[in-house]
N, C-alpha and C positions, 0 to 999 in steps of 0.2 A: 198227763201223769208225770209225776216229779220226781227224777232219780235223782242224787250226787253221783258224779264217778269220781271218788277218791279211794283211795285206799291199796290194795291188793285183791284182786280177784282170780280167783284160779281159773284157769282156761282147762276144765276138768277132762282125764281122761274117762274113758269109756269100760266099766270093768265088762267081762265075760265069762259065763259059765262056761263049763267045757266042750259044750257042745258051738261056743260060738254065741249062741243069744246074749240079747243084753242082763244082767244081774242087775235088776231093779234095785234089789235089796243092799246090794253092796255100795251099789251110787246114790241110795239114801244114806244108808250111815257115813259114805264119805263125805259128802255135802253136809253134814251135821257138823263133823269131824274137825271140818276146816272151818266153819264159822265160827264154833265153839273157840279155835285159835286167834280171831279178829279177822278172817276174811271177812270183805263187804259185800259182794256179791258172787253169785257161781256164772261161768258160762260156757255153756255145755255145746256139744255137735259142732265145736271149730277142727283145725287141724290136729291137734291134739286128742282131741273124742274119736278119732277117725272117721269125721261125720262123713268122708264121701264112701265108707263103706256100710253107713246107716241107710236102711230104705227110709222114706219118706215117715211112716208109721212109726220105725222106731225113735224118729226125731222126738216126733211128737210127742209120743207115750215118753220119752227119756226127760225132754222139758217139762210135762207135768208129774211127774217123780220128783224132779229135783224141787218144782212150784210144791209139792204138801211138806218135803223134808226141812226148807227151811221158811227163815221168814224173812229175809234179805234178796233183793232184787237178783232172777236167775232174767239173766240175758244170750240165749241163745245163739250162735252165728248160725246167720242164712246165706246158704251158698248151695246153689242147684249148675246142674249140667244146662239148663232152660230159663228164661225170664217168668215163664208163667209157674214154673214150678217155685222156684224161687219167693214171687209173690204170694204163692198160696201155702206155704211152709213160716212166712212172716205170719199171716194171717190165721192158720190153725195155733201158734207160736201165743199168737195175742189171745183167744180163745182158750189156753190152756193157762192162760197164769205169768205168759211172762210179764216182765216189765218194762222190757226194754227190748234194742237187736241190736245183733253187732253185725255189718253189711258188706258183703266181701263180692270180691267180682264173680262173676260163673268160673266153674270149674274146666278146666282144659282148653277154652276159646280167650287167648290174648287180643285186642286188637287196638283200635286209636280210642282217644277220647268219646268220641262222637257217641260210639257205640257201648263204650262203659259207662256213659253217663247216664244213657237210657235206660240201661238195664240196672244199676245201683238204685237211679230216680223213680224209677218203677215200684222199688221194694219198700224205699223208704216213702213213697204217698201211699201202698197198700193198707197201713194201720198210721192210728194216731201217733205210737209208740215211739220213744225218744232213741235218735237212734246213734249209735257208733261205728264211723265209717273205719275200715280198717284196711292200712294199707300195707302190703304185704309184697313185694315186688320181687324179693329174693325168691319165695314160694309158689307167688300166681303169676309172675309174669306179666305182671299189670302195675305199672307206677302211680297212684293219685298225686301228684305232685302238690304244692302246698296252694298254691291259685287256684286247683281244680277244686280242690278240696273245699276252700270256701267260697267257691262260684255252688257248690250243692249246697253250701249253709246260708245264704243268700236270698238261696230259693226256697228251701225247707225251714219251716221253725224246727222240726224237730229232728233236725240233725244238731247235735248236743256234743261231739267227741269225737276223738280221732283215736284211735290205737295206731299208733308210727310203729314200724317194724322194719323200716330200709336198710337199721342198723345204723343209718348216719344220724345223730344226736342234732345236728346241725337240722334237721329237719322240724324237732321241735322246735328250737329258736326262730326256723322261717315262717312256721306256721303261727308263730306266738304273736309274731310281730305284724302278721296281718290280720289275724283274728282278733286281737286283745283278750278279752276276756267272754269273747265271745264263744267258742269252744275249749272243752278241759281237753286237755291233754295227758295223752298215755303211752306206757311204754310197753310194748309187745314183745321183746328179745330179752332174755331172760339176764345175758349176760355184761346188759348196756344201761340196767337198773337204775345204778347210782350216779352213772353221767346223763342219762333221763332227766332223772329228778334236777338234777342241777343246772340243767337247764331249762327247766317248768314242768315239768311233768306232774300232774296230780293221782296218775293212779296208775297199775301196774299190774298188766292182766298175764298171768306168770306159770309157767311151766313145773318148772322145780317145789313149787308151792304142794304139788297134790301129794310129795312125799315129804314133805319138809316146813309146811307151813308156819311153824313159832318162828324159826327161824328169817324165813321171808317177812311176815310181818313185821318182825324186828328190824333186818336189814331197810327195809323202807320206810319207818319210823326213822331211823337214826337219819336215814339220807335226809327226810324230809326236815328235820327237825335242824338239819347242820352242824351234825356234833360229829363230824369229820372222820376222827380218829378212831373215835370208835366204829362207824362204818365202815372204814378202811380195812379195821382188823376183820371185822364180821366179813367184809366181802375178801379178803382175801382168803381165810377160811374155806370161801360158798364159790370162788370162783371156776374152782374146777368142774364142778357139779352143775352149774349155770352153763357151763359150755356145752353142755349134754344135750341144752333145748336147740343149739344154734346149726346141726349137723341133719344129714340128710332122716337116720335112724332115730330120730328122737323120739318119735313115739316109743320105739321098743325099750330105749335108752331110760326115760324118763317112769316106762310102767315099771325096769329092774328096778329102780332105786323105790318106788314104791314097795316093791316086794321084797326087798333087803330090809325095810324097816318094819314092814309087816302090817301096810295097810291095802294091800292091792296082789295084783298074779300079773305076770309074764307074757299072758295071752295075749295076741293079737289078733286081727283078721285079715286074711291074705289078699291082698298081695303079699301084705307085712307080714314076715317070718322072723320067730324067738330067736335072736342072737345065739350063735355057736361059735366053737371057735380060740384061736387067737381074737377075735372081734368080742366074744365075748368076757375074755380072761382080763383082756384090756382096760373092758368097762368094769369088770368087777375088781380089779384092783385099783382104782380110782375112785370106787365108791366105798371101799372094804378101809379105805386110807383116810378119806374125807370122814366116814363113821368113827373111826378111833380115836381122830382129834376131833371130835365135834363138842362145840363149845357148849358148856352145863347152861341148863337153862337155869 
């Protein structure tokens, strides 16, 4: 199955009715939402969806919601507490419409190579599906280093992509330079965008996007495109707001700014608790500041 990964893809949050259940309804029209802006693809149940507080079920049922609402490749992350859970959340995942996976290590269990290679490799032979290894090491505790990385695309055809998220830009270049053009390259950190792209990045699976998407589009257009200045402006605009993905609260962080523009709610699920506070005064004057200068579309 043939995806591109270019573009911007929203690493979508999760809405919730009040009772806590997932709102179907509101993660269809948001995934419409954001396509209708030039997203290329959705992907739903990463950190950001708060998938480790999804049951298995709701993955599922949430991935085929987002597979009827649009018609652009919805790519999933798979990440279980378990390998077998794991590979079969890939597998219902493929069953339900995705088109792809993005493959992140187990949840809570760090260890050596040995051992994440088996349990990543395990997920990616479960389905055909093209997949995207995502490295994440600030969050999981797990480094894929740029030789691990394609010692898995070596062995996999259908390891297709890297979502980098170490924060170090230098990692796309290490990876660019052993891969070639063998895997695309992405950037995972919301706030590391335009020095991403500048040093290869083809697509940019993005936080700040699910309240802000024109905007994001634009800024990764401009980056991609090389027309400097005018990125510069636009990200200097969007950088305060982009720092919101890189902090421990981002979930809560990223669903206020949702809810200040008026496509999303505040809810989270606990552990995660609504922002109060000096903590919360904080966030909302930084986003009440980024809204008043926000640049006319």
């Amino acid at each position: 199955m043939n995806v591109t990964f270019k573009g911007v893809m929203p690493a979508i949050t999760t809405p919730f009715n009040s009772d806590l259940s997932v709102d179907h309804g509101a993660a269809a029209n948001n995934v419409r939402w954001l396509v209708s802006a030039g997203c290329t693809g959705i992907v739903p149940c990463g950190s950001l969806g708060e998938g480790a507080t999804l049951s298995f079920d709701e993955k599922v049922a949430l991935v085929a919601t987002c597979v009827r609402a649009v018609d652009v490749p919805v790519i999933p992350g798979i990440a279980a507490l378990s390998t077998r859970e794991a590979v079969e959340l890939a597998r219902a995942a493929e069953d339900n419409g995705a088109r792809a996976l993005m493959v992140l290590p187990p949840y809570v269990y760090s260890t050596d190579w040995r051992e994440m290679k088996a349990h990543v490799a395990a997920v990616i032979a479960a389905t055909s599906l093209p997949c995207i290894v995502y490295n994440n090491p600030v969050a999981y505790r797990t480094d894929f280093t740029p030789e691990q990385i394609i010692e898995l695309a070596a062995e996999f055809d259908n390891v297709k992509a890297v979502k980098e998220s170490s924060t170090d830009v230098r990692r796309v270049t290490a990876i660019r330079a052993l891969a070639g053009n063998r895997l695309a390259l992405g950037v995972g950190v919301d706030d590391a965008l335009v020095e991403g792209v500048a040093a290869g990045a083809e697509f940019w699976i993005a936080g700040l996007v699910d309240a802000l998407p024109h905007e994001s589009v634009r800024l990764f257009e401009l980056a991609r495109d090389g027309r400097h200045a005018e990125a510069a402006e636009l990200y200097a605009w969007f950088l305060p707001l982009l720092r919101l993905d890189t902090v421990p609260k981002f979930v809560q962080l990223i669903k206020l700014v949702q809810e200040k523009v008026g496509v999303g709610h505040r809810r989270v699920r606990p552990p995660r608790l609504e922002l109060v506070g000096d903590e919360l005064a904080r966030a909302e004057a930084v986003i009440a500041h980024a809204l008043a200068h926000r640049p006319q579309q």
